[in-house]
C-alpha positions as CSV (number, residue, x, y, z in Angstrom):
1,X,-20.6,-69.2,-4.4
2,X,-17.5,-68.1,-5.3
3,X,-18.9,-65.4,-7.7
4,X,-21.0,-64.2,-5.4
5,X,-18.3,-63.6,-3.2
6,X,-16.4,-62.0,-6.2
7,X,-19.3,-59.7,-6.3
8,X,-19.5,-59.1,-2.4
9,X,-15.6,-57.8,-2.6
10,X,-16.5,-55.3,-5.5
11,X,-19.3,-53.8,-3.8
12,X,-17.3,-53.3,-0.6
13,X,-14.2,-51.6,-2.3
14,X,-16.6,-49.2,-4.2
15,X,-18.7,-48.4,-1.2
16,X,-15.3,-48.0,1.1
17,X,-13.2,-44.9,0.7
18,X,-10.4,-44.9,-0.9
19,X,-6.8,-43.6,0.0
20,X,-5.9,-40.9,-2.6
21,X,-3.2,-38.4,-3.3
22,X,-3.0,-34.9,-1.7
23,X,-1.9,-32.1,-3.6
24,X,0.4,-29.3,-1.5
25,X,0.7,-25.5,-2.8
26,X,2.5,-22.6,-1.5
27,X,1.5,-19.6,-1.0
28,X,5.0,-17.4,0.0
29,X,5.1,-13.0,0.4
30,X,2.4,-10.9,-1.2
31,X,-1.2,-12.3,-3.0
32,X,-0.4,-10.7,-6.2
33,X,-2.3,-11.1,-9.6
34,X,0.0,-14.5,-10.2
35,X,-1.1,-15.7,-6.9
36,X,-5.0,-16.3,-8.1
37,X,-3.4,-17.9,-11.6
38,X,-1.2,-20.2,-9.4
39,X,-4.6,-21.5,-6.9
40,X,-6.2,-21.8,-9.7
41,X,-4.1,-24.3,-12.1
42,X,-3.3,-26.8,-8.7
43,X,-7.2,-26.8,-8.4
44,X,-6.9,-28.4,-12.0
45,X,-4.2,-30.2,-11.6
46,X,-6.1,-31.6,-8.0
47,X,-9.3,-32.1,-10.1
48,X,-8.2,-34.4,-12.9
49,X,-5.7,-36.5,-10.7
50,X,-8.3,-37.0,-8.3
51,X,-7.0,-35.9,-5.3
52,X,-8.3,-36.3,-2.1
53,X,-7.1,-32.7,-0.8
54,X,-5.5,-30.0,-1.7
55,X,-3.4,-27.9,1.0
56,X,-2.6,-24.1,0.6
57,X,0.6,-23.7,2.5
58,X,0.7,-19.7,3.6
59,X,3.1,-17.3,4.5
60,X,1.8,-14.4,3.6
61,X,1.7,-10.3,4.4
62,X,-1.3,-10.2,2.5
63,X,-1.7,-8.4,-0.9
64,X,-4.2,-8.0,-3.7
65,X,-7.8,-7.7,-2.6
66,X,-9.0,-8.7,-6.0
67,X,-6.9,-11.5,-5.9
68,X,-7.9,-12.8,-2.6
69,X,-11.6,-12.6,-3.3
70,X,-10.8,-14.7,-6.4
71,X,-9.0,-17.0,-5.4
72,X,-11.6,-17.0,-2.5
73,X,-14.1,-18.6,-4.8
74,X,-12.3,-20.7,-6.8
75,X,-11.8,-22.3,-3.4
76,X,-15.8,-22.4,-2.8
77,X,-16.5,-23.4,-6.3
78,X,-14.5,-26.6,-6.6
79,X,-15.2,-30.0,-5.4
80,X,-12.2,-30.8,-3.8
81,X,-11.6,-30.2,-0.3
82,X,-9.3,-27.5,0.2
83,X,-7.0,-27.3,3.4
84,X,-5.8,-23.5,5.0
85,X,-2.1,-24.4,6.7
86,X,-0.5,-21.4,7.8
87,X,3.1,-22.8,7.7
88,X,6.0,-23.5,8.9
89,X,7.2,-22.6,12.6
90,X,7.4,-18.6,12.4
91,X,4.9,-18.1,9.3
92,X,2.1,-15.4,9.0
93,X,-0.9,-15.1,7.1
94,X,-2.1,-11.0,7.7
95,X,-5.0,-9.6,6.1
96,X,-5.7,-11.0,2.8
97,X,-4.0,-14.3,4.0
98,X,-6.5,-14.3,7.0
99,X,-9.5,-14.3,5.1
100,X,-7.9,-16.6,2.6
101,X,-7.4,-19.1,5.5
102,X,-10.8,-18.6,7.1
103,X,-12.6,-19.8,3.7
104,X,-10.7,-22.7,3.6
105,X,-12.6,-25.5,4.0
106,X,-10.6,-26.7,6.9
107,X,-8.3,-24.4,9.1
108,X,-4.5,-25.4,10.2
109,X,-2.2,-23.7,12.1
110,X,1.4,-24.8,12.8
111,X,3.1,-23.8,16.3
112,X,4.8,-20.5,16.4
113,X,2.5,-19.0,13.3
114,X,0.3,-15.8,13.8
115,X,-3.1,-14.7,12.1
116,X,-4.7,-11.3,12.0
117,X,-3.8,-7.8,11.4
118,X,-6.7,-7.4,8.8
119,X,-7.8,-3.9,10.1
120,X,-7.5,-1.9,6.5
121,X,-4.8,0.8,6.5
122,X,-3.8,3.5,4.9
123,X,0.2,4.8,5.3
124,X,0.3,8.6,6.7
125,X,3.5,10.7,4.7
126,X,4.4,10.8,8.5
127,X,5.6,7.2,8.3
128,X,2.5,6.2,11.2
129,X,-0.8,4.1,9.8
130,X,-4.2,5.2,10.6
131,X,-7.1,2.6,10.1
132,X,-9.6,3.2,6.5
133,X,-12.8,4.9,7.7
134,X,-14.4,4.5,5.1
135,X,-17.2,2.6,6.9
136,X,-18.7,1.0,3.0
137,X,-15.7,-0.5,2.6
138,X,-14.5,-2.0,6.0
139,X,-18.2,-3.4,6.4
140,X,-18.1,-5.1,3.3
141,X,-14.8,-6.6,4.4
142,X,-16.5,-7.5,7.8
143,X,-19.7,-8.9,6.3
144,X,-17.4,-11.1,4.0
145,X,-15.4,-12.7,6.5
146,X,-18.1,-13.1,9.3
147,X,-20.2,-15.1,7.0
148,X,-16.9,-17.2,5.7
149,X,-16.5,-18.3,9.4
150,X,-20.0,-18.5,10.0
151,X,-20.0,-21.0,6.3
152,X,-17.2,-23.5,8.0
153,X,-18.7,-22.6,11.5
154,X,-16.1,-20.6,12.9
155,X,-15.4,-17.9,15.9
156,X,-17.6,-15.0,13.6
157,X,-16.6,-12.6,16.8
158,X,-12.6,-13.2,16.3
159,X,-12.9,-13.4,12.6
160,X,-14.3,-9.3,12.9
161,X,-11.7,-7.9,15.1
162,X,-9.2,-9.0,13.2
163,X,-10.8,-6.8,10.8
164,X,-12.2,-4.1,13.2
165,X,-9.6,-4.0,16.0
166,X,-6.2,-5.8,14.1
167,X,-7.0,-8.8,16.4
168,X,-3.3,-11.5,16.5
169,X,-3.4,-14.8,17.5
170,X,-1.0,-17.5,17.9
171,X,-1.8,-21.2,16.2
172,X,-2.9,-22.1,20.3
173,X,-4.8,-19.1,20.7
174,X,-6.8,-19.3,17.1
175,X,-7.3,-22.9,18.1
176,X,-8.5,-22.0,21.8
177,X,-11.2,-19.4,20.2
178,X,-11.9,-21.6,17.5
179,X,-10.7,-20.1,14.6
180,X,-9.2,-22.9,13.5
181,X,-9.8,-26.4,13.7
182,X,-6.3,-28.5,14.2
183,X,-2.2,-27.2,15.0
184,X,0.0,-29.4,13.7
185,X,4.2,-29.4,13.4
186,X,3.7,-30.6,9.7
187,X,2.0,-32.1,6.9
188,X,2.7,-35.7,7.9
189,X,0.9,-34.9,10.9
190,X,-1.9,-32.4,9.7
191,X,-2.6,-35.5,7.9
192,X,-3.3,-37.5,10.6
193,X,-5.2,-34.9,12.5
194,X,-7.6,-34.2,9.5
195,X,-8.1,-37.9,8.3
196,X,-11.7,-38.6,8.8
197,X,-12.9,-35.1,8.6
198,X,-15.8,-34.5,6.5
199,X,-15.7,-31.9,3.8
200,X,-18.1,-30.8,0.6
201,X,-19.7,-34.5,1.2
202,X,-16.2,-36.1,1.1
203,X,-14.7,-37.6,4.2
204,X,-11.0,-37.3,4.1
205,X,-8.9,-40.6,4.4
206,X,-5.6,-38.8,4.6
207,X,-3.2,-40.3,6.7
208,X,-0.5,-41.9,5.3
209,X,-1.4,-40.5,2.2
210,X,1.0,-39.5,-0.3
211,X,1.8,-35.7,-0.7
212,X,2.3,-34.4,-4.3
213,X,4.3,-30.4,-4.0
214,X,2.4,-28.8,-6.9
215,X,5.2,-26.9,-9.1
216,X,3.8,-24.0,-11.2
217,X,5.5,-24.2,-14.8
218,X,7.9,-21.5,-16.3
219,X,5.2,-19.1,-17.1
220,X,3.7,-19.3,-14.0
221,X,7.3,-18.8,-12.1
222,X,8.3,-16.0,-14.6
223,X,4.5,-14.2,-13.8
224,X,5.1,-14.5,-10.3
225,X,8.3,-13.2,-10.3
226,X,7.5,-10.1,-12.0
227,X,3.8,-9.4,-10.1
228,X,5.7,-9.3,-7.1
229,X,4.1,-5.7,-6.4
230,X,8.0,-4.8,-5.0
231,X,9.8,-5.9,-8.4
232,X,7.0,-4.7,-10.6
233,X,6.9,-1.3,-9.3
234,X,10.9,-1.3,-9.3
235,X,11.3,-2.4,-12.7
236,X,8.8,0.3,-13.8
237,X,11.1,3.1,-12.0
238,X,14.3,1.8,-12.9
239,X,13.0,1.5,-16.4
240,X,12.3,5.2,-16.1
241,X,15.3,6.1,-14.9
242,X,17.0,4.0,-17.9
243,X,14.6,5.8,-20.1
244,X,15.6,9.2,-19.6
245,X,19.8,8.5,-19.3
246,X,19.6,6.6,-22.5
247,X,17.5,10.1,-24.2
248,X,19.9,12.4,-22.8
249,X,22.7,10.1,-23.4
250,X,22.0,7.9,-26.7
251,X,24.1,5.3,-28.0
252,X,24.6,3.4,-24.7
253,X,21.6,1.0,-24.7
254,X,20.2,2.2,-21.7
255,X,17.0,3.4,-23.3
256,X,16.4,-0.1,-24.6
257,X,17.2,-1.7,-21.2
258,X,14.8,1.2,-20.0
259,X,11.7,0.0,-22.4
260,X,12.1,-3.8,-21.6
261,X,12.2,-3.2,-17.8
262,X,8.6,-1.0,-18.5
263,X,6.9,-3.4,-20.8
264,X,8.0,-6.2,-17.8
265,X,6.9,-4.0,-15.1
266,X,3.6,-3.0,-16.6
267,X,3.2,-7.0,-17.5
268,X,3.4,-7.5,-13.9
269,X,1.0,-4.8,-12.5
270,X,-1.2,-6.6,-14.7
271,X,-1.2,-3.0,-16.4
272,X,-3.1,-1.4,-13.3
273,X,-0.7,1.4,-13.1
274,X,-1.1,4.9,-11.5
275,X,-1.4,7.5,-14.2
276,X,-0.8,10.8,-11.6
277,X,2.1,8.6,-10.2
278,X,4.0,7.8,-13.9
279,X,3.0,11.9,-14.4
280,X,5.1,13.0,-11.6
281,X,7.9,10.9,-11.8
282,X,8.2,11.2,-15.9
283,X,7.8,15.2,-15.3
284,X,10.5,15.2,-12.5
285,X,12.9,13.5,-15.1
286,X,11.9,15.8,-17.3
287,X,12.9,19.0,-14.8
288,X,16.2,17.1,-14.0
289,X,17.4,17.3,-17.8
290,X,16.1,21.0,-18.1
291,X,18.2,21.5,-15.0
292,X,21.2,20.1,-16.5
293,X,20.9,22.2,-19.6
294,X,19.8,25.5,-18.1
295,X,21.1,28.0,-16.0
296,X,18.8,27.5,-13.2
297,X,20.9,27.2,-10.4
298,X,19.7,24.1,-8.8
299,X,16.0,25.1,-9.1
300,X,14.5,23.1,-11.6
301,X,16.2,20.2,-10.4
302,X,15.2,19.9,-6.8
303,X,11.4,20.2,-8.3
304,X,12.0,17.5,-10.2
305,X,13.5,15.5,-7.5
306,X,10.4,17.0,-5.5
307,X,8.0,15.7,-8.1
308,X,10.4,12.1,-8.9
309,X,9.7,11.7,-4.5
310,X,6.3,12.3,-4.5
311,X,5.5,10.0,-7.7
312,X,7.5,6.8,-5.7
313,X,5.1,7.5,-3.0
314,X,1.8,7.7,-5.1
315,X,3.8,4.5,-7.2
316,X,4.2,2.5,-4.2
317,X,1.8,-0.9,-4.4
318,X,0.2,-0.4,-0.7
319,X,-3.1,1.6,-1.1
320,X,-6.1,0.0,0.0
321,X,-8.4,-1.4,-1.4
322,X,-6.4,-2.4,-4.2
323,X,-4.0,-3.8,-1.8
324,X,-4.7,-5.5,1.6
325,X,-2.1,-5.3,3.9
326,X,-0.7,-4.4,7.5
327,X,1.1,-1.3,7.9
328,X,4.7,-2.4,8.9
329,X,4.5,-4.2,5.5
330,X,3.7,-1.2,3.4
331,X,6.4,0.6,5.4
332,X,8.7,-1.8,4.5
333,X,7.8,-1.1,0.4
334,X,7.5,2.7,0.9
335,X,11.4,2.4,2.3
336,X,12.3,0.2,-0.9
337,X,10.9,2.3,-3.2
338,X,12.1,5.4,-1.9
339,X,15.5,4.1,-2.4
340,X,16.1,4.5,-6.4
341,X,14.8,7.8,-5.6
342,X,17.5,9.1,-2.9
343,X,20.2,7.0,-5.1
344,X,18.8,9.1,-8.4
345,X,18.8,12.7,-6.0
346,X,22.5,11.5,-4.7
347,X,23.8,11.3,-8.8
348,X,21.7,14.6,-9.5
349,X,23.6,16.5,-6.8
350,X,26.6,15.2,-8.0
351,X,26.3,16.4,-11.9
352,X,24.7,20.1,-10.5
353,X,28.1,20.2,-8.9
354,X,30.3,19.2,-11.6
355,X,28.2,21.2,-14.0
356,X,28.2,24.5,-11.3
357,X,31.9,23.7,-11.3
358,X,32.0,24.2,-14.8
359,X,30.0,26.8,-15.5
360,X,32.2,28.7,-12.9
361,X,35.3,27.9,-14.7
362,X,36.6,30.7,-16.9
363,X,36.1,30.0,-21.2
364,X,39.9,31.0,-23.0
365,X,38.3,34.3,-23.6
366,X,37.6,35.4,-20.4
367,X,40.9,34.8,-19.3
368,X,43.3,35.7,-21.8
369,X,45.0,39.1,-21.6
370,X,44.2,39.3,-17.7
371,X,46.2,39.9,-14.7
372,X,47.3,37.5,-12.1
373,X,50.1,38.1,-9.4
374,X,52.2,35.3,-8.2
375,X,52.1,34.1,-4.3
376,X,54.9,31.9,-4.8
377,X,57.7,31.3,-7.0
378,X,56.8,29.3,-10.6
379,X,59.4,26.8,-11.3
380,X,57.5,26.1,-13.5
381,X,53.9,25.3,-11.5
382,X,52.8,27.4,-8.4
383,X,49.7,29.4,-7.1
384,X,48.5,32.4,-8.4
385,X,45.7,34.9,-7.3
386,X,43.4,35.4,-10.1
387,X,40.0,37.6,-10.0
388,X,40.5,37.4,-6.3
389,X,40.7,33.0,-6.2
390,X,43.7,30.9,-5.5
391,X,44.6,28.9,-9.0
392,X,47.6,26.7,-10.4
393,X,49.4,28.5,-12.5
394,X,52.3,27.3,-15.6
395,X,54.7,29.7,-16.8
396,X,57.5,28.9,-19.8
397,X,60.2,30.1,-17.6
398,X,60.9,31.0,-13.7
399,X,59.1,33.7,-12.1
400,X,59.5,34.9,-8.8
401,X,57.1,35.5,-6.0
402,X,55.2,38.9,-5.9
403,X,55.2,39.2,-9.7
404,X,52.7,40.3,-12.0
405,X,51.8,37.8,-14.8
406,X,49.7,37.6,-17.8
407,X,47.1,34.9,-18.6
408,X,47.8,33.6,-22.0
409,X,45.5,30.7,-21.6
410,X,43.8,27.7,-19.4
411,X,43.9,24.0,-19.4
412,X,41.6,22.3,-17.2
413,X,42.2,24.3,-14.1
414,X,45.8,25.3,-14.0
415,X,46.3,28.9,-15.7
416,X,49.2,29.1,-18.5
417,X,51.1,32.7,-17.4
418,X,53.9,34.9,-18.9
419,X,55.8,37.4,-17.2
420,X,54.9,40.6,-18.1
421,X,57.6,42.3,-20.1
């Protein structure tokens, strides 16, 4: 009897579900090629520990489009339920993060968060967005997530004017239209709202269960650090920049600072740089040295600055389809990129002064043996007018106003003068 009984409780436990760990990543600013690596190792890490769950936590603008269909079907492909929370209180998850959250396998929203704004843009040199009509690509993008919702049967109307028509919604709203499935303040209670639910022939037993953050190790941390597209692209032009002023000025170690930040910024473009882009901007720095070697007047530098202006522009990580995102955001990287560039023109205007200054500034032999006449008395320092200009003047003894003096030399700008015997 009591064996059987023994038995009885063994069957039961197996055949009941069990109360499992939950596995939390996330997701924060732009989907960038570390952003696939990152979903994929917590899917690991949720496979071998068993989890019940694993929650993707997102606040993002968007990003990568590669990226998000990748990390898009490592989502489909693995066994454990995976949970969309768009979190916390104020969050967004815009274009790429949309779709991401619509191929979750359950949809969570907490209060105050917004979805949408997956209409694909393109930034006009005006500053305004326009949407990309290119009608192959923006149906692909509809066709992908219309059958995502229709997969987790979801609002297959709202899901294509996000893409269509930049459709926004609130956590209440996306719930209302069925979007998503559950808003909830936080995990404890997203927990509790999505214990029971079923999910790739699991049924969740959740609540209560205990939450394990997911902490990427150094190489992931130092990968996503450097594919954020706004330090990538940076590093690349201030790596440039530290190019060229360590060529034209060797010995300081700014050429070596210069290579590092290139190898780090190509590392974290994943080495998908724009070759017309580095063109411009590398022959730009090259018409800024000419400039300040030559006698060009200014010329040669301002196409440079021209070409270095355009390059940022072309450099900047916002065009779609490589990247997915709404237009304030690429705004908002066009503006940070721009601003080495205006910092660069702002030291280039500088030196052309300084050098126009100099070049202006009479050698020792075009002075000596010339004519000035004072306009007040030397004692030893005054003013003199020389080749019709005001300039200091030093004499070795007093002269008086009105006097005619000979230049015997020049320091800096101040004239040394004799009287004229």
């Amino acid at each position: 009897m009591g064996l059987h009984l023994k038995s009885l409780l063994i069957l039961l436990l197996l055949s009941s579900p069990c109360l499992g760990d939950v596995v939390s990543l996330r997701i924060d600013g732009a989907i960038t090629p570390a952003s696939d690596d990152l979903v994929k190792t917590a899917i690991g890490y949720a496979e071998s520990s068993n989890a019940d769950a694993l929650i993707l936590m997102l606040d993002t603008p968007g990003g990568g489009l590669s990226e998000t269909l990748e990390i898009i079907a490592v989502v489909e492909r693995t066994e454990i339920p995976v949970v969309g929370y768009v979190s916390p209180s104020g969050a967004k998850a815009w274009s790429a993060g949309t779709m991401i959250l619509i191929s979750t396998d359950i949809a969570a929203m907490a209060p105050n968060t917004i979805i949408g704004s997956a209409q694909p843009v393109r930034l006009l040199p005006t500053g305004a967005t326009e949407p990309v009509n290119d009608t192959k690509t923006t149906n692909a993008i509809v066709a992908l997530i219309e059958e995502k919702a229709k997969i987790h049967g979801r609002n297959r109307t709202a899901a294509r004017e996000f893409v269509l028509s930049n459709l926004n919604l609130n956590a209440e709203e996306a719930l209302e239209y069925g979007v998503i499935e559950h808003v909830s303040p936080d995990i404890s209670s997203l927990l509790k709202s999505i214990n029971g639910s079923s999910a790739k022939n699991r049924t969740l037993v959740t609540e209560g269960a205990a939450v394990v953050i997911f902490e990427p190790d150094l190489r992931l941390r130092v990968l996503m650090l450097l594919s954020d597209p706004t330090i990538a692209g940076l590093l690349l032009l201030v790596g440039l920049y530290a190019l060229i002023f360590g060529i034209s000025n060797p010995g300081l170690g700014a050429e070596v600072f210069g290579v590092i930040a290139i190898a780090l910024g190509l590392i974290g473009q994943g080495f998908d740089v724009n070759i017309g882009a580095l063109f411009l901007i590398i022959l730009g720095m090259g018409l800024i040295l000419a400039e300040l070697h030559t006698h060009a007047m200014g010329v040669l530098g301002v196409a440079g600055l021209i070409c270095i202006v355009l390059g940022t522009l072309l450099f900047a990580p916002i065009g779609f389809p490589e990247w997915y995102l709404p237009g304030e955001y690429q705004r908002s990287v066009i503006r940070l990129f721009l601003l080495p560039s205006l910092t660069m023109a702002g030291f280039f205007a500088f030196a052309v002064y300084k050098i126009a200054e100099a070049r202006r500034r009479p050698t020792f032999e075009e002075t000596a043996g010339q004519y000035a006449e004072t306009i007040e008395t030397l004692d030893p320092k005054g003013y003199v007018i020389f080749r019709g200009e005001y300039w200091k003047a030093e004499a070795d003894e007093r002269i008086e106003k009105g006097e005619t003096v000979e230049v015997v030399g020049i320091s800096g700008q101040t004239l040394k003068v004799r009287k004229v015997r």
